[in-house]
LUMRO-102394 format. One line per field, with one value per residue (C-alpha): x, y, z; residue in one letter. Coordinates in steps of 0.5 Angstrom, whole numbers, padded with zeros to 4 digits, always signed. Layout:
<pts>
east	(X / ...)
north	(Y / ...)
up	(Z / ...)
res	(a / ...)
</pts>
This chain:
<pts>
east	(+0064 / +0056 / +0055 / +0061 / +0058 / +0051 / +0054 / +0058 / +0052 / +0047 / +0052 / +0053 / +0045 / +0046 / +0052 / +0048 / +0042 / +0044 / +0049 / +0046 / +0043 / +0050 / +0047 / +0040 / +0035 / +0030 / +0024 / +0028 / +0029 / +0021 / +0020 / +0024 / +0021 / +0013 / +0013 / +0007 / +0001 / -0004 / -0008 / -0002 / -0002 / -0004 / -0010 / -0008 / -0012 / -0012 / -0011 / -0007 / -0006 / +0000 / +0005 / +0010 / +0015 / +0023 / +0027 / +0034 / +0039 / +0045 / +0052 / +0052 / +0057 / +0056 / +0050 / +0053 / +0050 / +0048 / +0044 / +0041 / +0034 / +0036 / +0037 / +0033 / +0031 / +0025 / +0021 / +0014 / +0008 / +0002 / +0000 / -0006 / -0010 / -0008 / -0002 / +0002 / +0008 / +0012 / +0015 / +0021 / +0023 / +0028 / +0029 / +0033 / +0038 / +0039 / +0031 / +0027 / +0022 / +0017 / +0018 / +0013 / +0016 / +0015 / +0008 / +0007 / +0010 / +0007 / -0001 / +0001 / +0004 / -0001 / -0007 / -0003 / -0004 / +0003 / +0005 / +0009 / +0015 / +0019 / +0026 / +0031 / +0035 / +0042 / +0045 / +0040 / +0042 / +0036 / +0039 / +0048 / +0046 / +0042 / +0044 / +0051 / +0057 / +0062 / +0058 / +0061 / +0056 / +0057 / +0061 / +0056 / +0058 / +0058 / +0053 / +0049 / +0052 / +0048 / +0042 / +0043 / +0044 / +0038 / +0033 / +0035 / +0034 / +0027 / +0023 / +0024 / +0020 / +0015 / +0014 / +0011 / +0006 / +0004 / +0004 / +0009 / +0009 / +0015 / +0020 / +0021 / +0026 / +0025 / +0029 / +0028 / +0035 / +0042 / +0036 / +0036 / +0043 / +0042 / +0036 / +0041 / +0047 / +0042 / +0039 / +0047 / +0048 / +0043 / +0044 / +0051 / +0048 / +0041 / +0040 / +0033 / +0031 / +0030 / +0026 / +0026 / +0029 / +0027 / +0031 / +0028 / +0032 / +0039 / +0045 / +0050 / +0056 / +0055 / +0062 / +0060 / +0052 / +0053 / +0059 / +0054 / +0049 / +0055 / +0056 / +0050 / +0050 / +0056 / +0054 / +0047 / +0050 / +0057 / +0064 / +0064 / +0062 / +0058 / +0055 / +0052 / +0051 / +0046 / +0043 / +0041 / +0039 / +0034 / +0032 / +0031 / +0027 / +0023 / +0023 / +0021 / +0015 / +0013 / +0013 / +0010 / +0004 / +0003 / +0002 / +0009 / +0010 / +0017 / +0022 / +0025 / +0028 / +0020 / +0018 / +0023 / +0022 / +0015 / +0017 / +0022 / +0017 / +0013 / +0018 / +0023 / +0021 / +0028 / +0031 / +0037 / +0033 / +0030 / +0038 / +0040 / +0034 / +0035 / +0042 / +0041 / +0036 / +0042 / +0047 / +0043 / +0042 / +0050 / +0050 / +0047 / +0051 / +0058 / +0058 / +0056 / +0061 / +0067 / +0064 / +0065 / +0071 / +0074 / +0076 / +0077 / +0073 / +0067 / +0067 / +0073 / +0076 / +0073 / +0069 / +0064 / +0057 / +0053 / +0046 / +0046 / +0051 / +0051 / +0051 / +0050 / +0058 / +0058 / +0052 / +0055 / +0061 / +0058 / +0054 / +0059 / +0062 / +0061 / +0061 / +0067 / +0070 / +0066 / +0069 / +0076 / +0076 / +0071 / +0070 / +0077 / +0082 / +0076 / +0077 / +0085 / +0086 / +0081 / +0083 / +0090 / +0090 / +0085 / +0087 / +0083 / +0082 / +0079 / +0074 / +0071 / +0071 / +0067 / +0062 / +0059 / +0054 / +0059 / +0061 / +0056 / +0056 / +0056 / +0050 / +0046 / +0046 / +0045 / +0040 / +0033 / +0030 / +0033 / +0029 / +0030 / +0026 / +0029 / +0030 / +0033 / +0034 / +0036 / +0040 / +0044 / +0046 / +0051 / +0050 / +0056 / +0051 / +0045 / +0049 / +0052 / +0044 / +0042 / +0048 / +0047 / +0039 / +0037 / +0029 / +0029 / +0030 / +0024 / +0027 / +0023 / +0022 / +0022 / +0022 / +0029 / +0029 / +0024 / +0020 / +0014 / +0014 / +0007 / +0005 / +0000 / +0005 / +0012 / +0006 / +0004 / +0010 / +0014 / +0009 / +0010 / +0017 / +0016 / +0011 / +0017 / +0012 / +0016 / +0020 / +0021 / +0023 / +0016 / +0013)
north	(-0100 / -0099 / -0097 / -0092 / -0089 / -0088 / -0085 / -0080 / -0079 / -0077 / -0072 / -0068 / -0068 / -0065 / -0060 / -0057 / -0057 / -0054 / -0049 / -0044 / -0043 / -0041 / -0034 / -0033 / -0037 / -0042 / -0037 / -0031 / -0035 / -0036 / -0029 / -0026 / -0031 / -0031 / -0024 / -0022 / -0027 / -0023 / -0023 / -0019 / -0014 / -0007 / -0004 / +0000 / +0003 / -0002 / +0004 / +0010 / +0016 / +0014 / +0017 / +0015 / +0021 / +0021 / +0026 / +0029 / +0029 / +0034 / +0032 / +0025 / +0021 / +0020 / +0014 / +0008 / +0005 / -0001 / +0003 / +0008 / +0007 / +0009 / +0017 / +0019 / +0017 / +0014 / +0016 / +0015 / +0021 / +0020 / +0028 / +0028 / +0034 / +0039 / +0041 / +0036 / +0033 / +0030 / +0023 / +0021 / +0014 / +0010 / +0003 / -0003 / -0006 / -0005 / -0004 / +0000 / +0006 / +0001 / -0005 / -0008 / -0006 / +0002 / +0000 / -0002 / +0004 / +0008 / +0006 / +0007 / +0014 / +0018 / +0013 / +0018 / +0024 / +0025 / +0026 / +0021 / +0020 / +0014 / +0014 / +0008 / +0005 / +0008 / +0001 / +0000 / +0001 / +0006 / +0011 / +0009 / +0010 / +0017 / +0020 / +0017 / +0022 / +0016 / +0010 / +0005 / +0005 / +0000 / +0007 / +0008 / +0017 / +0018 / +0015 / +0019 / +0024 / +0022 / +0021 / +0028 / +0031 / +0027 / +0029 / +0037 / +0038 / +0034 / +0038 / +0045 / +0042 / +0038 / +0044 / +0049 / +0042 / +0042 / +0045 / +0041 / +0043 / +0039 / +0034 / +0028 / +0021 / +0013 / +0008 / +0000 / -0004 / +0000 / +0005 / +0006 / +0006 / +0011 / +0015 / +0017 / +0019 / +0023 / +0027 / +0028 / +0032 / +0035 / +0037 / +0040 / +0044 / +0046 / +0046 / +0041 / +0042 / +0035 / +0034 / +0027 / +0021 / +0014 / +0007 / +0001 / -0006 / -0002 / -0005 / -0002 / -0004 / -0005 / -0009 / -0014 / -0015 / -0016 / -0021 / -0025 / -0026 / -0028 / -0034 / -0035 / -0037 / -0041 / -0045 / -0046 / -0049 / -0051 / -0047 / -0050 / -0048 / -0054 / -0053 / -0047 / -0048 / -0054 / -0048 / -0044 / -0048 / -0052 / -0046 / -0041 / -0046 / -0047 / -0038 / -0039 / -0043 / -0038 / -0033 / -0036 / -0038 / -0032 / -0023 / -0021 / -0015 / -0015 / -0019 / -0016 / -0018 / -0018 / -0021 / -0027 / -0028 / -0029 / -0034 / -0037 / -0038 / -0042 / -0046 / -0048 / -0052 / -0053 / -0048 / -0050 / -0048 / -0042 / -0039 / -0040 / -0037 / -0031 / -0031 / -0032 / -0026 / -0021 / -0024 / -0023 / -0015 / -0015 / -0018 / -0011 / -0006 / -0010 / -0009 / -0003 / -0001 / -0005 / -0002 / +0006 / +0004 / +0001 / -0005 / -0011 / -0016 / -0017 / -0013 / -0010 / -0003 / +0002 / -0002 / -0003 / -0009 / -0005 / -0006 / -0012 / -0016 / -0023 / -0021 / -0029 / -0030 / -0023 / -0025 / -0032 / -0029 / -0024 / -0028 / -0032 / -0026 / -0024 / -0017 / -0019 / -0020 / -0013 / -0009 / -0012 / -0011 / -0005 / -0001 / -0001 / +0000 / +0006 / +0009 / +0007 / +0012 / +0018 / +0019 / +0020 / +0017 / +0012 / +0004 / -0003 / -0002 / +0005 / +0004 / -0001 / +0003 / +0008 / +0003 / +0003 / +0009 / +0011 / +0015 / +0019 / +0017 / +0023 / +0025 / +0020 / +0020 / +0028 / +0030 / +0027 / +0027 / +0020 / +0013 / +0007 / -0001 / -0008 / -0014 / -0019 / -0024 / -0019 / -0024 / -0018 / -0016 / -0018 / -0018 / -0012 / -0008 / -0009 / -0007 / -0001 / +0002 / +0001 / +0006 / +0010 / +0011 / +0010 / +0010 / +0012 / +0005 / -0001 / -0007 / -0012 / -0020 / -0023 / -0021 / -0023 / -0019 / -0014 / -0020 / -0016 / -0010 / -0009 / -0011 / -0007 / -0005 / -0004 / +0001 / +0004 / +0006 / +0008 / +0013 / +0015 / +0015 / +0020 / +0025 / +0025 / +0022 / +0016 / +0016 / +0018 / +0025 / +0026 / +0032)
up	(-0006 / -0008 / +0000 / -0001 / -0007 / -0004 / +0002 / -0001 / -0006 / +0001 / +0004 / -0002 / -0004 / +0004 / +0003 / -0004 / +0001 / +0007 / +0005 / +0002 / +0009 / +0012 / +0009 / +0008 / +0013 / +0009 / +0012 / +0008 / +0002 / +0002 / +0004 / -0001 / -0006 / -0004 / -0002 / +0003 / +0004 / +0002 / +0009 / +0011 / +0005 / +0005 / +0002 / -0004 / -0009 / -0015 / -0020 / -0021 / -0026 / -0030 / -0035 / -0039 / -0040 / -0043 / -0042 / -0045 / -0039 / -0040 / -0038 / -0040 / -0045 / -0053 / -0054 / -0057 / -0064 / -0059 / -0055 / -0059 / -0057 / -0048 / -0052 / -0047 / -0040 / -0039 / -0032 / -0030 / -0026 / -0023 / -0022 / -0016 / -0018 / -0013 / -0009 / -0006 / -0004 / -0009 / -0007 / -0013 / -0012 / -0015 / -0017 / -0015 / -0019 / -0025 / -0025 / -0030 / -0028 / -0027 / -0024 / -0020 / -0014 / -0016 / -0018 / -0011 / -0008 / -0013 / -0011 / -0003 / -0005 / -0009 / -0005 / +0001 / -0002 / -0006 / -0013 / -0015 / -0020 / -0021 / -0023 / -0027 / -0022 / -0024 / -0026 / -0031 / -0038 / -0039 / -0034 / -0036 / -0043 / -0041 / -0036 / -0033 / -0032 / -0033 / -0036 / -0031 / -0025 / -0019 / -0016 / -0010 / -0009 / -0017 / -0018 / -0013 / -0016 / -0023 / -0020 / -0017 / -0023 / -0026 / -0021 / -0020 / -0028 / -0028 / -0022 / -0026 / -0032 / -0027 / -0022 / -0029 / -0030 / -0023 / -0016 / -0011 / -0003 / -0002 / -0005 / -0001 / -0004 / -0002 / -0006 / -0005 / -0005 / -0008 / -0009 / -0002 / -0002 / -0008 / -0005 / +0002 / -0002 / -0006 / -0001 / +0003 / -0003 / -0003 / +0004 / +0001 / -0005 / -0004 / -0011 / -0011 / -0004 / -0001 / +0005 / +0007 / +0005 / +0006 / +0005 / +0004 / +0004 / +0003 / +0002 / +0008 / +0004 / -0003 / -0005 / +0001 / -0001 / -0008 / -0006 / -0001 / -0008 / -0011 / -0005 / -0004 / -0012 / -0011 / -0006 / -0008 / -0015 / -0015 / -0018 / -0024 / -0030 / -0031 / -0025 / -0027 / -0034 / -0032 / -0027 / -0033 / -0037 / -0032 / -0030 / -0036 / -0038 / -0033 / -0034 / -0042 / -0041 / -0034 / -0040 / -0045 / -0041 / -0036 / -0039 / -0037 / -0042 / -0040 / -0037 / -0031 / -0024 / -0021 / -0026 / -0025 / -0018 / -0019 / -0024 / -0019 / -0014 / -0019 / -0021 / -0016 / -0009 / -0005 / +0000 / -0006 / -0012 / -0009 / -0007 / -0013 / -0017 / -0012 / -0013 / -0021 / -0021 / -0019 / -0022 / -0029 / -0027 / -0027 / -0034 / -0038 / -0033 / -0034 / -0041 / -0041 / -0036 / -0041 / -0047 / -0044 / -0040 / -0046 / -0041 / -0046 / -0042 / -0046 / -0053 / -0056 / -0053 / -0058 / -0062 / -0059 / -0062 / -0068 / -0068 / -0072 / -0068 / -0065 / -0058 / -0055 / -0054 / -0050 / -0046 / -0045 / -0043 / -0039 / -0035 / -0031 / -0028 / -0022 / -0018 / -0016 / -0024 / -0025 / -0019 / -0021 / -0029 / -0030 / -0023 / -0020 / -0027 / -0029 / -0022 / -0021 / -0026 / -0026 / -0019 / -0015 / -0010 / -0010 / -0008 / -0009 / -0002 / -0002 / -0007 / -0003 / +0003 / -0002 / -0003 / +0004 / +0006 / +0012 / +0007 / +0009 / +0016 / +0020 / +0016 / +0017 / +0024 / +0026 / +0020 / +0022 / +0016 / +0015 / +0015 / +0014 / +0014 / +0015 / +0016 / +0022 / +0016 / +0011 / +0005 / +0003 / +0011 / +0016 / +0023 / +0023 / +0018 / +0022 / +0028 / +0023 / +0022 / +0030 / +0032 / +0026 / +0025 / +0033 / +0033 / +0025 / +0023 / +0023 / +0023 / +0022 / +0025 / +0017 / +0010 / +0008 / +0002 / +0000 / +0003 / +0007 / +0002 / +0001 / +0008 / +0012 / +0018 / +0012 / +0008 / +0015 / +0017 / +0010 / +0010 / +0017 / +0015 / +0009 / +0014 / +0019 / +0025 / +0026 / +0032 / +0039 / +0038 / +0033 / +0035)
res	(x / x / x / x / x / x / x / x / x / x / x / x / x / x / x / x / x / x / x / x / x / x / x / x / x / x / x / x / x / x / x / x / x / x / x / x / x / x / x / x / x / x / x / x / x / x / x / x / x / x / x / x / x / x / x / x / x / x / x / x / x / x / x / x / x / x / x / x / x / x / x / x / x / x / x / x / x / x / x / x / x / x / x / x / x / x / x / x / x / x / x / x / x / x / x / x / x / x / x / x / x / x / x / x / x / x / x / x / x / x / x / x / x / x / x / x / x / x / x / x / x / x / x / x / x / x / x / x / x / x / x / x / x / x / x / x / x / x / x / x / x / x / x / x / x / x / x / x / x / x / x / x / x / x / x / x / x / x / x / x / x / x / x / x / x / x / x / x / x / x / x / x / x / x / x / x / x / x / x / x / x / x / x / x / x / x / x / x / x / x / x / x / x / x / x / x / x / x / x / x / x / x / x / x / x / x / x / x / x / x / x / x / x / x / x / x / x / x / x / x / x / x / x / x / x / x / x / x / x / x / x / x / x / x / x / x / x / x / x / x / x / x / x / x / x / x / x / x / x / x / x / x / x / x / x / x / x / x / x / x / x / x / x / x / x / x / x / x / x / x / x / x / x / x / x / x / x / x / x / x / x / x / x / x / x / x / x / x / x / x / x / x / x / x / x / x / x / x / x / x / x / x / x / x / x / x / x / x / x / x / x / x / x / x / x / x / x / x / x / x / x / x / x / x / x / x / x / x / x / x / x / x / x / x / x / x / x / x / x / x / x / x / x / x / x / x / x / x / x / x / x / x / x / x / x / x / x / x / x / x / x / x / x / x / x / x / x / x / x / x / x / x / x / x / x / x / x / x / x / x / x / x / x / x / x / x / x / x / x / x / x / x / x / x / x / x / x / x / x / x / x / x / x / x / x / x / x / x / x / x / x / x / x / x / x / x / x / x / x / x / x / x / x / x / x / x / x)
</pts>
């Protein structure tokens, strides 16, 4: 019997290994965890003029007492001191205006010559609260419709401070995703004058990429909530001492991740870290979202957490719900009932950018960067952006997710992207 046990006990220490590479390869995991080796990243000034800036956004909701301090959306400029391109990025999810990502990006732009204004990703509760049209984010056309919005009034205030040549947009992760759709609109209205947009790391269906996170994070650590649980607290653990020792000023994906990669030694471990890491992001968008929705789920509809609350039994609930959970009980009962017509299966069609496929694919001021063992791709998506982008897409060997952003040849050919020299059809 002792044999049995013993036997048993190998194959689910196997299982809990091995599964999560059934969907991200133990060289993705790492990629996505460690980032470049510093031999293969770019050279980048080390500094960069920087300003905070808040801006009040009109046509947004009312701000809810728990929220007070996201009045106004925070944004971030580096002004170069002459005429230049402006290049706006936008965060990925859930992200602020300055994560570490946005950091990079914005050494390699001003060090090119642009100037550079980094936006809150959509999904962030900075820009919900300050900005969002409808305060549930998730929904990937409204969405770019807000950011839109955001964009067209900030530049008329940036160009009375300083002389802008061309305006161009990028975005990492959703906020590639997010950068394409803005433009799209743009191409429609001309109301901002958009040059070139460049992707990079986007989800091609947002439903699909979020729920391959979700899997990822289920067979990494179980379905039960004791499995997860155990996860959280082992790893928030591991995260608060990280913390205490290191110079973070703020707790944010970037943040977490380099903590992961301290921290956790497995393929297991680092798959359910990157997992965790998302599904975190998810926590703050999906109260928001019942909040403004008035779903129920989380918080009591029309009676939304004061200041002074407890919020530890919403954050405990909050965090064992998936995306799927959110699009099921926030998303779809919003949308269901706002638009005639619509049905579960066509917002999850929304939620791919063949919404905006056309346009991609006969507009070639379009660009866009990946991986071959991208963690929130398939090999259909992957086929998807081939046909769509042609010789506008660099799909790179390695990297998994945002893995090789920084490195040398990524930086070189963003920049080239932006400049609209990347291609066979370059003049």
């Amino acid at each position: 019997m002792l044999g049995v046990c013993l036997v048993a006990m190998a194959v689910h220490s196997a299982w809990a290994e091995d599964a999560p590479l059934r969907l991200a390869s133990s060289a993705a995991l790492r990629a996505t965890v460690f980032g470049p080796p510093p031999q293969a990243q770019a050279a980048l000034p080390e500094t960069v003029p920087m300003e905070e800036l808040d801006f009040a956004i009109e046509g947004g909701l009312p701000v809810p007492e728990l929220y007070w301090f996201n009045r106004r959306l925070r944004a971030y400029l580096s002004v170069q001191p002459q005429e230049a391109p402006l290049a706006i990025v936008i965060s990925g999810t859930g992200g602020t205006a300055d994560t570490q990502k946005l950091r990079l990006f914005r050494r390699a732009l001003y060090g090119a010559g642009y100037h550079v204004l980094t936006l809150p990703s959509p999904t962030s509760p900075g820009f919900i609260v300050a900005a969002s049209s409808t305060g549930v984010a998730g929904e990937l056309r409204q969405d770019g419709m807000d950011m839109h919005r955001v964009i067209r009034q900030i530049v008329p205030r940036l160009r009375e401070r300083m002389p802008v040549s061309a305006i161009h947009v990028l975005g990492y992760s959703l906020g590639g995703a997010h950068a394409a759709l803005v433009k799209a609109i743009d191409d429609q209205t001309g109301a901002i004058g958009i040059g070139r947009a460049v992707l990079v790391n986007p989800p091609v269906n947002l439903y699909n990429a979020v729920n391959r996170l979700d899997e990822l994070l289920s067979l990494s650590v179980g379905d039960g909530d004791g499995d997860f649980e155990r996860l959280y607290r082992e790893l928030y653990t591991k995260l608060a001492h990280a913390y205490v020792l290191g110079d973070a000023t703020q707790v944010d994906q970037d943040f977490l991740f380099a903590a992961v990669a301290q921290v956790l030694r497995s393929d297991r471990e680092r798959a359910a870290g990157i997992a965790l890491v998302f599904r975190l992001s998810l926590i703050d968008m999906f109260l928001a979202g019942d909040i403004y929705a008035g779903t129920g789920v989380l918080t009591e509809p029309g009676r939304p957490p004061g200041v002074s609350e407890s919020l530890v039994s919403v954050m405990y609930a909050a965090r064992n719900k998936t995306f799927q959970d959110y699009f099921v009980q926030v998303l779809a009962p919003y949308y269901l009932m706002r638009r005639p017509g619509a049905t579960l299966a066509s917002l999850i069609a929304d939620s791919h950018l063949r919404i905006i496929e056309s346009t991609l694919a006969e507009n070639r001021d379009y660009y866009v960067q990946t991986n071959r063992d991208e963690l929130i791709l398939d090999g259909e998506d992957l086929a998807w952006l081939q046909g769509v982008f042609g010789t506008r897409l660099a799909l790179y060997d390695h990297g998994g997710h945002m893995g090789n952003f920084g490195e040398r040849e990524q930086i070189n050919d963003m920049l080239d992207m932006l400049a609209g020299r990347f291609g066979d059809d370059t003049p």
